[in-house]
N, C-alpha and C positions, 0 to 999 in steps of 0.2 A: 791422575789429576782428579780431585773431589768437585764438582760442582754442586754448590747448593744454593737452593732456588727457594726462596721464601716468600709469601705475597704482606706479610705487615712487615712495617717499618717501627724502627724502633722507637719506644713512646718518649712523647718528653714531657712538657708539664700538662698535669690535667688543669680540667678547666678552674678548678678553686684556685690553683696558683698561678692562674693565668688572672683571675679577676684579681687576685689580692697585689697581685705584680702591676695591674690597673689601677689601681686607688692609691698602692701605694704611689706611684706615679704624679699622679692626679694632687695629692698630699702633698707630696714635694715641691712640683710646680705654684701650688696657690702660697705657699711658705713664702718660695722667692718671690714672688709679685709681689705679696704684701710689704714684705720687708727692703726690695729692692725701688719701687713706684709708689705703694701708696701711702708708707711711712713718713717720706721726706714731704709731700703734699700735706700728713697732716702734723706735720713739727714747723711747715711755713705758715699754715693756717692759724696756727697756735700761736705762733712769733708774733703775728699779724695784729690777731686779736690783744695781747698783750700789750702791742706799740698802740693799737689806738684807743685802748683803754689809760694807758699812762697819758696819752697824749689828750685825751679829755679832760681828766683828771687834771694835767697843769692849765689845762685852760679853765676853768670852774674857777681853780686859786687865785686867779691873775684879775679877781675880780674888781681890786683897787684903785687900777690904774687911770687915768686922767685922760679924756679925749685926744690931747696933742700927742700925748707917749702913745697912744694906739695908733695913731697916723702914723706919727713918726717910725712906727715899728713896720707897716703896711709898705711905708713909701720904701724902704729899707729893703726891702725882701725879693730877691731874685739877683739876675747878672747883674755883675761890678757893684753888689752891695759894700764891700771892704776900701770902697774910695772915698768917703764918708770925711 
């Protein structure tokens, strides 16, 4: 029966493809975040800014209208407006 008796072990990655196995890592993870978190925060920000830009927008044009029809529009607005 052979026994052999060795004191190193066998190598595995050196240190560069341990760092580069690091970044890559690091790489990947900020990928998803972006694309998984911060993306959709900034495509609601954008929706956002677009709605209250239109929505000023029709207000500016609506500059025609007659005191009673702006009341009337005021009193109108909220619960059970559709019982009119």
């Amino acid at each position: 029966m052979a026994l052999q008796v060795s004191t190193s072990a066998p190598s595995g990655k050196s240190v560069g493809a341990a760092a580069i196995g690091v970044v890559a890592t690091l790489v990947v993870f900020v990928a998803v975040f972006i694309g998984f978190l911060i993306a959709p925060l900034l495509v609601l920000l954008l929706a956002f800014l677009g709605w209250s830009a239109t929505r000023s927008r029709g207000e500016r044009a609506g500059g025609g209208a007659s005191a009673a029809h702006v009341d009337d529009e005021a009193a109108a607005h909220g619960f059970g407006t559709g019982t009119r």
